[in-house]
Structure formats: structure tokens, C-alpha cells
N, CA, C and O atoms as a Maestro MAE file, in Angstrom:
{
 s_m_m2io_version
 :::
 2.0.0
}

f_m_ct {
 s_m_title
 :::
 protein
 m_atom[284] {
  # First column is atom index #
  i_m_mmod_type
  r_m_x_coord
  r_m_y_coord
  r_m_z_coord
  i_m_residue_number
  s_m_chain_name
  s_m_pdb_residue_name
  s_m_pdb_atom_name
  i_m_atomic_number
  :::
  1 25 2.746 25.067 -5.392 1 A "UNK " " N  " 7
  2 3 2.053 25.034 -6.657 1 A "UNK " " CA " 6
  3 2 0.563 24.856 -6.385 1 A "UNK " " C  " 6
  4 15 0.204 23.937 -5.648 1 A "UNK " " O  " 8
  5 25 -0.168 25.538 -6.841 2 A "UNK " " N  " 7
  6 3 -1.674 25.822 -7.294 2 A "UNK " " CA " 6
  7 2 -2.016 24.197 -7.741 2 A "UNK " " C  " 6
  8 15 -1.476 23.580 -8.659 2 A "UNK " " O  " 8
  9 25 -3.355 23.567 -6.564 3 A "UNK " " N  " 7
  10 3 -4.093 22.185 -7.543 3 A "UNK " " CA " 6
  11 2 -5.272 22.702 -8.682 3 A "UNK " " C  " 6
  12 15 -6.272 23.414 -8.601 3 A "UNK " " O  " 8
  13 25 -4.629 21.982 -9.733 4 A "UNK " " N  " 7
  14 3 -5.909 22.026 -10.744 4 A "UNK " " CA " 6
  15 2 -7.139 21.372 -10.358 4 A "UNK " " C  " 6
  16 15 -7.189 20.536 -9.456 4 A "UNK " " O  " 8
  17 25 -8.207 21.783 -11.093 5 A "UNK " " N  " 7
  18 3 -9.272 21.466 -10.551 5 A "UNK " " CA " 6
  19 2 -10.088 20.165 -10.919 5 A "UNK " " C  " 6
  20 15 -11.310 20.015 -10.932 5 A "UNK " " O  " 8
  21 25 -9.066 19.247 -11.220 6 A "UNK " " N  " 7
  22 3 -9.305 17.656 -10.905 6 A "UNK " " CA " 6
  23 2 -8.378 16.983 -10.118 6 A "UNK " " C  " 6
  24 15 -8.461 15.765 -9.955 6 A "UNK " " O  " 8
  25 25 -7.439 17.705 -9.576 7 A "UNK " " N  " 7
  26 3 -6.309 17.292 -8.806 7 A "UNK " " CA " 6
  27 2 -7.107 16.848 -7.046 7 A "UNK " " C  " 6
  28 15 -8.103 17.413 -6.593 7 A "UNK " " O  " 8
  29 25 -6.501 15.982 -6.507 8 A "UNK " " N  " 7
  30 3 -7.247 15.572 -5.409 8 A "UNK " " CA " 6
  31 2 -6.067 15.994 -4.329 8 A "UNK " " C  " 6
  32 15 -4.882 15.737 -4.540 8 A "UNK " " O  " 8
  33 25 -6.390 16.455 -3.526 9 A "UNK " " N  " 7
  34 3 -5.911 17.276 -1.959 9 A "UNK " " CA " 6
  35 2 -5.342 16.165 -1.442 9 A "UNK " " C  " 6
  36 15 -6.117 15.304 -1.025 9 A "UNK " " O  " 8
  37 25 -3.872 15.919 -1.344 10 A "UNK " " N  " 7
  38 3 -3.627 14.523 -0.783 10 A "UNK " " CA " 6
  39 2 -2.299 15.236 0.483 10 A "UNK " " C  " 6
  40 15 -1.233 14.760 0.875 10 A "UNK " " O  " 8
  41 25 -2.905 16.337 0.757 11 A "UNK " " N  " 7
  42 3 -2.083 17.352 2.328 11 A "UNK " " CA " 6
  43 2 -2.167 16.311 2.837 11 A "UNK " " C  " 6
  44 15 -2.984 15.435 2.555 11 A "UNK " " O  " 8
  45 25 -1.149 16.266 3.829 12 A "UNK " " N  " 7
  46 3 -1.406 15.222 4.963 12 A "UNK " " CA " 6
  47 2 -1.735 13.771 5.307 12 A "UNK " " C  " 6
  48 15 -1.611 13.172 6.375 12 A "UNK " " O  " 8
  49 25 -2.195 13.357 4.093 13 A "UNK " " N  " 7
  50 3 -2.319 12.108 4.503 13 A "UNK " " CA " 6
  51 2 -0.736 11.272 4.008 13 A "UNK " " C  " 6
  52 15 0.133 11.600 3.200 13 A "UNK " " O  " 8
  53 25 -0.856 10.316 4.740 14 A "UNK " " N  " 7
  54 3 0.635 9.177 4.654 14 A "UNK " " CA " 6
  55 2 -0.128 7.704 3.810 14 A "UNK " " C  " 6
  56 15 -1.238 7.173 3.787 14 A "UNK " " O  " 8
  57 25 1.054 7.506 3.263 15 A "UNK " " N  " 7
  58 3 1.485 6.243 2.643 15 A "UNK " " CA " 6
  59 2 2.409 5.683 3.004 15 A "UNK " " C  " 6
  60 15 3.351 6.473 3.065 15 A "UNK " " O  " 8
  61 25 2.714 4.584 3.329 16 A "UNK " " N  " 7
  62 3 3.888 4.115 4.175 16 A "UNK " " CA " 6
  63 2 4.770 4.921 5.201 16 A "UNK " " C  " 6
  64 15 4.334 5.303 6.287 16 A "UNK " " O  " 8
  65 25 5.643 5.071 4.897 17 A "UNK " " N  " 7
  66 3 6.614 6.130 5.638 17 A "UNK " " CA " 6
  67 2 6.422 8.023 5.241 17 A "UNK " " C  " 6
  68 15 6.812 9.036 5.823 17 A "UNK " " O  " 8
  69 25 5.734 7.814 4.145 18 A "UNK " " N  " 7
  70 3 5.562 8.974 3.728 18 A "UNK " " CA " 6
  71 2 4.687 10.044 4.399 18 A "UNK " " C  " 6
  72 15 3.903 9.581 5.227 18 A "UNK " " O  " 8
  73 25 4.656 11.212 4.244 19 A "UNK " " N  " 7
  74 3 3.207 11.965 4.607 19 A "UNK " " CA " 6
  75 2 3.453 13.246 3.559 19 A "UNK " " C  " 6
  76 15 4.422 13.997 3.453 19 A "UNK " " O  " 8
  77 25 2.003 13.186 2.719 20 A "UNK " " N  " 7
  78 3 2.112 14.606 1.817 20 A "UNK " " CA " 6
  79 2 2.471 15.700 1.942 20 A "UNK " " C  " 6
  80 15 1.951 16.115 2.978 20 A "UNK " " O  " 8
  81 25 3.161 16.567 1.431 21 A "UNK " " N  " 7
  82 3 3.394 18.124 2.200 21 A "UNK " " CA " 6
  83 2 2.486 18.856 1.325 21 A "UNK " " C  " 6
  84 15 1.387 19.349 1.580 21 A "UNK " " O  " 8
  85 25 3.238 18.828 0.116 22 A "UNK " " N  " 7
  86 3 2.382 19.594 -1.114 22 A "UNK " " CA " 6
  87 2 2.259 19.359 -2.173 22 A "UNK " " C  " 6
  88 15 2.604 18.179 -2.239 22 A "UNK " " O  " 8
  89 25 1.915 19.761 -3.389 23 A "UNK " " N  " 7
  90 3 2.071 19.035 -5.060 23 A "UNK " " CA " 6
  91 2 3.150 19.723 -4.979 23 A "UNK " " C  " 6
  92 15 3.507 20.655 -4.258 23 A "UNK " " O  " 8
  93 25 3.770 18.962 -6.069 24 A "UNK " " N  " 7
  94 3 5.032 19.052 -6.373 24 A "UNK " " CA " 6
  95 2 5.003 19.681 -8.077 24 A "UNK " " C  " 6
  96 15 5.553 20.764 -8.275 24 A "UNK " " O  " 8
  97 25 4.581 19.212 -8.825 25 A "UNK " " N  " 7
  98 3 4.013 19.210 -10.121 25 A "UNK " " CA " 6
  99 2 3.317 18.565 -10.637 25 A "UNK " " C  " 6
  100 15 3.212 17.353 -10.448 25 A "UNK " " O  " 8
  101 25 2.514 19.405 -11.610 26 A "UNK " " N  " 7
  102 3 1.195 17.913 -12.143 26 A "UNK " " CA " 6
  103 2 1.775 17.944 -13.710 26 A "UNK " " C  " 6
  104 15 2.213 18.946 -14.275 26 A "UNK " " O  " 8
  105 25 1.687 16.819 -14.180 27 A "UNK " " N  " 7
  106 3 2.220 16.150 -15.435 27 A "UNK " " CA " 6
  107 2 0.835 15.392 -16.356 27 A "UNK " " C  " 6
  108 15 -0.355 15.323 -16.047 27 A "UNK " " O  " 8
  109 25 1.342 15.045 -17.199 28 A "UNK " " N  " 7
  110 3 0.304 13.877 -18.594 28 A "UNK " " CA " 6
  111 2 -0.073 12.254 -17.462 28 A "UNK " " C  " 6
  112 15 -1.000 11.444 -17.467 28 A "UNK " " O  " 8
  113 25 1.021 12.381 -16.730 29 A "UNK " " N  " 7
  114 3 0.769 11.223 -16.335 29 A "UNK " " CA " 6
  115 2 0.082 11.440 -14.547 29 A "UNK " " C  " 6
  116 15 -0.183 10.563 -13.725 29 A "UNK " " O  " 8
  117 25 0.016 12.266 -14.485 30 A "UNK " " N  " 7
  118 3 -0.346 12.456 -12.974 30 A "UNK " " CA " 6
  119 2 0.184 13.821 -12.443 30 A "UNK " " C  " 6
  120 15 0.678 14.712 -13.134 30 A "UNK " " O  " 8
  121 25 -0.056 13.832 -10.718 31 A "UNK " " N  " 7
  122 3 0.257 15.263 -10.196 31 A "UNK " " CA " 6
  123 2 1.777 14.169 -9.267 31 A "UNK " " C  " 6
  124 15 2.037 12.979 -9.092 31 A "UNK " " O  " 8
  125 25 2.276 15.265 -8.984 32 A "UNK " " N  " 7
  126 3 3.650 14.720 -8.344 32 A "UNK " " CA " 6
  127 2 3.547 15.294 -7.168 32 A "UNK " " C  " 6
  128 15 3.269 16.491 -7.087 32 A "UNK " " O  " 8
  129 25 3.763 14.497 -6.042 33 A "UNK " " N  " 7
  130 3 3.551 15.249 -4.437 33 A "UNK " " CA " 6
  131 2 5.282 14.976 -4.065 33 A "UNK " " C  " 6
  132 15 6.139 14.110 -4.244 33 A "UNK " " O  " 8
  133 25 5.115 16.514 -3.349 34 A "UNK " " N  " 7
  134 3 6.375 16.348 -2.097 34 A "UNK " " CA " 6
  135 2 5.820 15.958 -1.097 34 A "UNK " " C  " 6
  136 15 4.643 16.035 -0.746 34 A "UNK " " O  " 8
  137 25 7.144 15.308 -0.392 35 A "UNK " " N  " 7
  138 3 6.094 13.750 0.493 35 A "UNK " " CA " 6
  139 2 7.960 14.247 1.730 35 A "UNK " " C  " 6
  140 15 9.130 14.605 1.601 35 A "UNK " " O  " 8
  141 25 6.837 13.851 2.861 36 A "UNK " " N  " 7
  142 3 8.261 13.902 3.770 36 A "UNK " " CA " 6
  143 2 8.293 12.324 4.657 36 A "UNK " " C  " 6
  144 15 7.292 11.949 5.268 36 A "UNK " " O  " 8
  145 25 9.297 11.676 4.628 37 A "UNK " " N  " 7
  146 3 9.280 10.454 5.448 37 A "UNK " " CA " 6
  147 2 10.002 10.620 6.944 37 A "UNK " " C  " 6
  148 15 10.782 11.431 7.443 37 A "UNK " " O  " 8
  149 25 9.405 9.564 7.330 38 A "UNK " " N  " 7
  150 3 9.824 9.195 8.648 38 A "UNK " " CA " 6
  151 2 10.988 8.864 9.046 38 A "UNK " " C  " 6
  152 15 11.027 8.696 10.264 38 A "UNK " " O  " 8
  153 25 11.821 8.724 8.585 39 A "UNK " " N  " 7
  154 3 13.697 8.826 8.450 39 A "UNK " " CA " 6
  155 2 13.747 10.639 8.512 39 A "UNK " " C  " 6
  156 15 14.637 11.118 9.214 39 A "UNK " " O  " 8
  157 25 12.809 11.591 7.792 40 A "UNK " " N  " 7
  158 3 13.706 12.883 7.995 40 A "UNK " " CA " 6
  159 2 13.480 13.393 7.115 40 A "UNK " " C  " 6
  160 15 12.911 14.484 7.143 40 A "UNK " " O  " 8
  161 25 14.068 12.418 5.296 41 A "UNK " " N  " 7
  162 3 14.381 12.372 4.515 41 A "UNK " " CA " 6
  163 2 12.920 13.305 3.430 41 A "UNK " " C  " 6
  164 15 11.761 13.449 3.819 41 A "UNK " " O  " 8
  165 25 13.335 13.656 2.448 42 A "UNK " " N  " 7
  166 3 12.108 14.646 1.635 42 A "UNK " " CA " 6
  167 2 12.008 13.335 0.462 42 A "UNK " " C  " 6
  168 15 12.652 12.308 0.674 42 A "UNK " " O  " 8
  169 25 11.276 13.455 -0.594 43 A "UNK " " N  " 7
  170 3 11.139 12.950 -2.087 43 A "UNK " " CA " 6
  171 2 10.397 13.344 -2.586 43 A "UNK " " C  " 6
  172 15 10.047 14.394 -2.047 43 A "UNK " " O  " 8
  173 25 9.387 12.920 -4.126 44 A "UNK " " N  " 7
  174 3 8.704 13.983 -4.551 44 A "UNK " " CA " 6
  175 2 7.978 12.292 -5.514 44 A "UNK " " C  " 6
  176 15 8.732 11.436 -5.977 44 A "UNK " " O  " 8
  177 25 6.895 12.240 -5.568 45 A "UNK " " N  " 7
  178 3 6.293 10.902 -6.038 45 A "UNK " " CA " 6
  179 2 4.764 11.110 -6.452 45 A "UNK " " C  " 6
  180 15 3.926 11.885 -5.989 45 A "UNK " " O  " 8
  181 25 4.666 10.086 -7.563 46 A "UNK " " N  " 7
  182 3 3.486 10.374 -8.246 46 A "UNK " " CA " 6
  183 2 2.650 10.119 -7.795 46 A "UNK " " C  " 6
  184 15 2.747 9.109 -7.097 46 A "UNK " " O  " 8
  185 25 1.278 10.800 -7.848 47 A "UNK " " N  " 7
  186 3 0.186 10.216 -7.124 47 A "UNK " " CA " 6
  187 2 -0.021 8.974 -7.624 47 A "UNK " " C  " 6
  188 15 0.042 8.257 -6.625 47 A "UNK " " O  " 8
  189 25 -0.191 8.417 -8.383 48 A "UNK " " N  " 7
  190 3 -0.467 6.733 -8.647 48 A "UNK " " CA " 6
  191 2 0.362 5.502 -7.700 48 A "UNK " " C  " 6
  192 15 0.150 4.458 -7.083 48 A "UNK " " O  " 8
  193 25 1.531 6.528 -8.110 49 A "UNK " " N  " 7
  194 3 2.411 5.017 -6.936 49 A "UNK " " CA " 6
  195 2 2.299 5.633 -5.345 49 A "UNK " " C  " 6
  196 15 3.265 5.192 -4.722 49 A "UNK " " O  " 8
  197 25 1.455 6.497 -4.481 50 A "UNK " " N  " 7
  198 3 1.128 6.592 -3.237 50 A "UNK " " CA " 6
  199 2 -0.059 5.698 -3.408 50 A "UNK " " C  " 6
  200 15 -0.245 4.866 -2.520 50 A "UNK " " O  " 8
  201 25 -0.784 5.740 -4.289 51 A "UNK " " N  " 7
  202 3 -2.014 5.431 -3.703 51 A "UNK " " CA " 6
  203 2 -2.117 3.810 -3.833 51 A "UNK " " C  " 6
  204 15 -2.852 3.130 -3.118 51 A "UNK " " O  " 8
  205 25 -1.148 3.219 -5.000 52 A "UNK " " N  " 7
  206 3 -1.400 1.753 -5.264 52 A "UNK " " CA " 6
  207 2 0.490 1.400 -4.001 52 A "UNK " " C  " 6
  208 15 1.324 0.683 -4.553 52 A "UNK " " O  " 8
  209 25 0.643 1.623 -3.402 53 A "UNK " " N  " 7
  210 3 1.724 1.327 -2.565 53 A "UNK " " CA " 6
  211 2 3.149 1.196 -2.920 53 A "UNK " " C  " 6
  212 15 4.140 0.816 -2.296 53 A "UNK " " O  " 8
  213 25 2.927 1.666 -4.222 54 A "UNK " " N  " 7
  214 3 4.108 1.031 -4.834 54 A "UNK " " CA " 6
  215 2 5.511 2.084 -4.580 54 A "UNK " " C  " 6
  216 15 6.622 1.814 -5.035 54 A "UNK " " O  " 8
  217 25 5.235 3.179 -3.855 55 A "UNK " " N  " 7
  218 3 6.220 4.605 -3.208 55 A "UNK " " CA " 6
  219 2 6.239 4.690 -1.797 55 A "UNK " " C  " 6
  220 15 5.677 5.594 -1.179 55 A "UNK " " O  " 8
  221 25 6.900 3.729 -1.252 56 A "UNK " " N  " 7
  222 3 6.376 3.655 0.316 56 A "UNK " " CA " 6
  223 2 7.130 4.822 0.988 56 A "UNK " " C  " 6
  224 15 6.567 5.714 1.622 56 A "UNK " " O  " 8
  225 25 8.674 4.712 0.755 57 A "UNK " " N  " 7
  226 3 9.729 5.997 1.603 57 A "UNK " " CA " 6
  227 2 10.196 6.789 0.413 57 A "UNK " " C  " 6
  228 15 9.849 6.964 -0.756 57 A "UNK " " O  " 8
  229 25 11.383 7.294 1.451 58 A "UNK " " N  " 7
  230 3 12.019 8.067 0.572 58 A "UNK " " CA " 6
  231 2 13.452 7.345 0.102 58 A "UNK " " C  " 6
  232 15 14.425 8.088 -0.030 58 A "UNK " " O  " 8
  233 25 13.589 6.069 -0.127 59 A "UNK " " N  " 7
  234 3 14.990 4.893 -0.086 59 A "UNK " " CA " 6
  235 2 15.080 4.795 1.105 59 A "UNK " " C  " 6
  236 15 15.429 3.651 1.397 59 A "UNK " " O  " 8
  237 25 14.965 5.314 1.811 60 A "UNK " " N  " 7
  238 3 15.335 4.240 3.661 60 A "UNK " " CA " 6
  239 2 14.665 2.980 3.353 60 A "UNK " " C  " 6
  240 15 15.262 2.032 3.864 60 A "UNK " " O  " 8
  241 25 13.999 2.768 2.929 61 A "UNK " " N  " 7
  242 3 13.490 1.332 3.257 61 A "UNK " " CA " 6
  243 2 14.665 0.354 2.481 61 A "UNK " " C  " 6
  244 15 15.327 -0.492 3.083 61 A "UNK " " O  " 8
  245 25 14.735 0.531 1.601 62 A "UNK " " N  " 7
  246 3 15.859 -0.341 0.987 62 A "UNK " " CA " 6
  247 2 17.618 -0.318 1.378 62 A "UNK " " C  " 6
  248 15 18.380 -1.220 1.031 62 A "UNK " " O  " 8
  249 25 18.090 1.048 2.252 63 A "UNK " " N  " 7
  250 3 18.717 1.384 2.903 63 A "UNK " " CA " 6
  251 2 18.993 0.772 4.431 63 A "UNK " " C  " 6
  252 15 19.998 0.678 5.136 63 A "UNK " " O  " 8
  253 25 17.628 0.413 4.581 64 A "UNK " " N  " 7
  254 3 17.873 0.376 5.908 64 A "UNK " " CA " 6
  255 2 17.620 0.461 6.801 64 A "UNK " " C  " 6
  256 15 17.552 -0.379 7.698 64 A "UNK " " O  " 8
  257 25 17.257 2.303 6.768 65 A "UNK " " N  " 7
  258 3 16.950 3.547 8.204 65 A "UNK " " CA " 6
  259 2 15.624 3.270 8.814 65 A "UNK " " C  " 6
  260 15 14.487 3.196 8.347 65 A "UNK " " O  " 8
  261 25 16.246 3.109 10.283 66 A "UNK " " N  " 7
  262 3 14.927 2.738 10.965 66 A "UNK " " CA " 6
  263 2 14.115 4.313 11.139 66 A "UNK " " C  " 6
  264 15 13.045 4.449 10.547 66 A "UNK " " O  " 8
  265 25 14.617 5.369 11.889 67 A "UNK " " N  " 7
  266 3 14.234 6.769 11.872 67 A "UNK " " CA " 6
  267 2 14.819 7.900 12.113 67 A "UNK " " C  " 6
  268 15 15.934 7.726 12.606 67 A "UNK " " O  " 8
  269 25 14.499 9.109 11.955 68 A "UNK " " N  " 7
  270 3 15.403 9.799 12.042 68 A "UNK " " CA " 6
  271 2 16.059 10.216 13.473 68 A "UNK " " C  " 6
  272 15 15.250 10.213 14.401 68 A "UNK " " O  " 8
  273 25 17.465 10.593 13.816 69 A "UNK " " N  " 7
  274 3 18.103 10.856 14.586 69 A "UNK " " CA " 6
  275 2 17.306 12.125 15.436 69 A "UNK " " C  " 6
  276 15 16.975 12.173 16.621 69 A "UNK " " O  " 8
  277 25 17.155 13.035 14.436 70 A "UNK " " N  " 7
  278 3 16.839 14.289 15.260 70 A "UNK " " CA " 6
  279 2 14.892 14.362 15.036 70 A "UNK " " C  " 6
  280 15 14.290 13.664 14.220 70 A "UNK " " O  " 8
  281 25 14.416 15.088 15.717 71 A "UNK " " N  " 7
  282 3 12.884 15.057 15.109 71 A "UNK " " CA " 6
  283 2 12.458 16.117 14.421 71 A "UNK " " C  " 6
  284 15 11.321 16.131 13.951 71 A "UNK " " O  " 8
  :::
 }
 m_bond[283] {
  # First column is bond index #
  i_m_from
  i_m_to
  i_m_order
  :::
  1 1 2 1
  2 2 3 1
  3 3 4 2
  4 3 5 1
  5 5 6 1
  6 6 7 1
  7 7 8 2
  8 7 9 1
  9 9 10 1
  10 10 11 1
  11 11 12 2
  12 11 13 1
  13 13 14 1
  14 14 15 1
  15 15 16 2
  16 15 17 1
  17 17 18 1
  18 18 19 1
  19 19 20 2
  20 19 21 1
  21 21 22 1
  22 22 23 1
  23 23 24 2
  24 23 25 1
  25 25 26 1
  26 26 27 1
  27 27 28 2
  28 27 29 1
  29 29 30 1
  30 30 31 1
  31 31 32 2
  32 31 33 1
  33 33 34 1
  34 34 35 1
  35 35 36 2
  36 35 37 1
  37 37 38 1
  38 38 39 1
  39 39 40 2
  40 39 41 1
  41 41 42 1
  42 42 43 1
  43 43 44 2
  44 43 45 1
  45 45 46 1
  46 46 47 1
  47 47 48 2
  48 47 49 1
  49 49 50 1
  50 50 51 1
  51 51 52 2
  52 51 53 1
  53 53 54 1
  54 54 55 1
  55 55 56 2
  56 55 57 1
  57 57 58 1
  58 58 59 1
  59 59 60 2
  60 59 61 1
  61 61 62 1
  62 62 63 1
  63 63 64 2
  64 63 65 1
  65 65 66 1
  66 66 67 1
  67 67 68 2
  68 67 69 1
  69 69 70 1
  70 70 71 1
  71 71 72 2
  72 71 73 1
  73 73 74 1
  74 74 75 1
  75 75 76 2
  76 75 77 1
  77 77 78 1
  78 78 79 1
  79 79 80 2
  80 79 81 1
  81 81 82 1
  82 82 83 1
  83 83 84 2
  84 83 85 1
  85 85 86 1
  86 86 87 1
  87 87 88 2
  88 87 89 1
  89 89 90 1
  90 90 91 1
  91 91 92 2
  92 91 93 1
  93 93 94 1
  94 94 95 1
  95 95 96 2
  96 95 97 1
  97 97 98 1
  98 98 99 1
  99 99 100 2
  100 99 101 1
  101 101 102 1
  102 102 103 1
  103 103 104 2
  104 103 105 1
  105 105 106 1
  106 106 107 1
  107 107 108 2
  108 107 109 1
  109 109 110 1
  110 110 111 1
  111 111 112 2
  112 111 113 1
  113 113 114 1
  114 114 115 1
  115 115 116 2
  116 115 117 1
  117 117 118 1
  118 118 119 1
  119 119 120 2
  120 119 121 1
  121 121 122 1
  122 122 123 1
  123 123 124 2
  124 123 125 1
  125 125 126 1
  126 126 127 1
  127 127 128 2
  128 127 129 1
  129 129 130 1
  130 130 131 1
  131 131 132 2
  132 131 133 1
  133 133 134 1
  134 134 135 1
  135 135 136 2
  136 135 137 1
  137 137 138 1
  138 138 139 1
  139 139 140 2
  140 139 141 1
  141 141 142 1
  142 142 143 1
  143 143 144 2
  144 143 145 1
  145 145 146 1
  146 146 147 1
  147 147 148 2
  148 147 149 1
  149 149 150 1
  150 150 151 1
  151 151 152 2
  152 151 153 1
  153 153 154 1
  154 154 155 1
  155 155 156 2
  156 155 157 1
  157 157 158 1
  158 158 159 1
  159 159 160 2
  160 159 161 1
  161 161 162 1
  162 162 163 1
  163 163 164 2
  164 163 165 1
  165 165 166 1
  166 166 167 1
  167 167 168 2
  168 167 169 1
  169 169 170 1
  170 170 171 1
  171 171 172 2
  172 171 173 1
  173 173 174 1
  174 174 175 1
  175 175 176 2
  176 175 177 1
  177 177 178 1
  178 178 179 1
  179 179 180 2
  180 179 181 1
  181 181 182 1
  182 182 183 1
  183 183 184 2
  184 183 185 1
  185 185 186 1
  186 186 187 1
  187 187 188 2
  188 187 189 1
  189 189 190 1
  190 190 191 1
  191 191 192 2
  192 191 193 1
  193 193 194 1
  194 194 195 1
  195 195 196 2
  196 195 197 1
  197 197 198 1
  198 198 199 1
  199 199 200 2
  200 199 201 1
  201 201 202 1
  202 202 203 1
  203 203 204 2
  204 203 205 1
  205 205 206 1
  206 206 207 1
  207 207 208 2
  208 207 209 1
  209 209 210 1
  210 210 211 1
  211 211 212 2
  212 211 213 1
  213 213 214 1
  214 214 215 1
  215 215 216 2
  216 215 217 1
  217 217 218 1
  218 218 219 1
  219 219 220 2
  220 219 221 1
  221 221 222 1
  222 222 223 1
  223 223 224 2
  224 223 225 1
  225 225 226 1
  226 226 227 1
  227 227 228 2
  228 227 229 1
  229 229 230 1
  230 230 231 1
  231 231 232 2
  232 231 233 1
  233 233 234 1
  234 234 235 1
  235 235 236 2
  236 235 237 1
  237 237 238 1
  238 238 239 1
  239 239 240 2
  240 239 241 1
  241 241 242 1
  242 242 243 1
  243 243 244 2
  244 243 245 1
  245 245 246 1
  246 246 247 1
  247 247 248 2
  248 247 249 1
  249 249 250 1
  250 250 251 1
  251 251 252 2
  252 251 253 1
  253 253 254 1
  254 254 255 1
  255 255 256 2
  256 255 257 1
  257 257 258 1
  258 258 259 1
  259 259 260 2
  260 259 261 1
  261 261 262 1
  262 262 263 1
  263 263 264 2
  264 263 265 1
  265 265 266 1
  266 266 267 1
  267 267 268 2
  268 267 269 1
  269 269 270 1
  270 270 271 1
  271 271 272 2
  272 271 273 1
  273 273 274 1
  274 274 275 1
  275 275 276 2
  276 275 277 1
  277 277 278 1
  278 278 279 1
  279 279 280 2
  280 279 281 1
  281 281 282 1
  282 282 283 1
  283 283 284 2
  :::
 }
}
């Protein structure tokens, strides 16, 4: 998906376990990033809760998973 042109480029950078891939969708309340974690695992999270910490994985953390099996 195409960033609008107040949307901020958040490729690549990580938040906890996370690291941005791409927007996911942008909404009233924010843009939504696909985010890939360090377990393996994919999710898709709002920019507000990457940036205030509050979206660290993708549920491994509350799960458990230390990392992923394969790389």
C-alpha cells in the first residue's frame, strides 16, 4: 500500500521484537504497519502503539517464544 503524504516511513525500523515491513493500512485513527518479529511470527499494528511501546511482538512474548526455530 501507497504512504499518504503525512504518513511517516517506519520501513525497517524495530520496536521490541518487531521490525516494520510495510503499511498495512491507514485508518481515522492511524496507519497500520505489517511488522515481522523475532519468533518468525508476522502481525499488523498501529503506529501509535509501536511508537509509545505498548505493541512489542507478535504474542510470543506472552506465550513464551524465545526465537524462531528456523531463520
Amino acid at each position: 500500500m501507497k504512504l499518504g503524504a503525512r504518513a511517516i516511513d517506519m520501513r525497517g525500523q524495530r520496536f521490541g521484537r518487531l521490525t516494520c515491513i510495510e503499511i498495512a493500512k491507514g485508518t481515522n485513527h492511524g496507519a497500520e504497519w505489517r511488522c515481522k518479529c523475532d519468533c518468525g511470527g508476522e502481525t499488523t499494528a498501529r503506529r501509535w502503539n509501536l511508537l509509545e511501546d505498548l505493541t512489542k511482538s507478535c504474542g510470543c512474548l506472552k506465550r513464551g517464544v524465545k526465537f524462531a526455530d528456523t531463520p
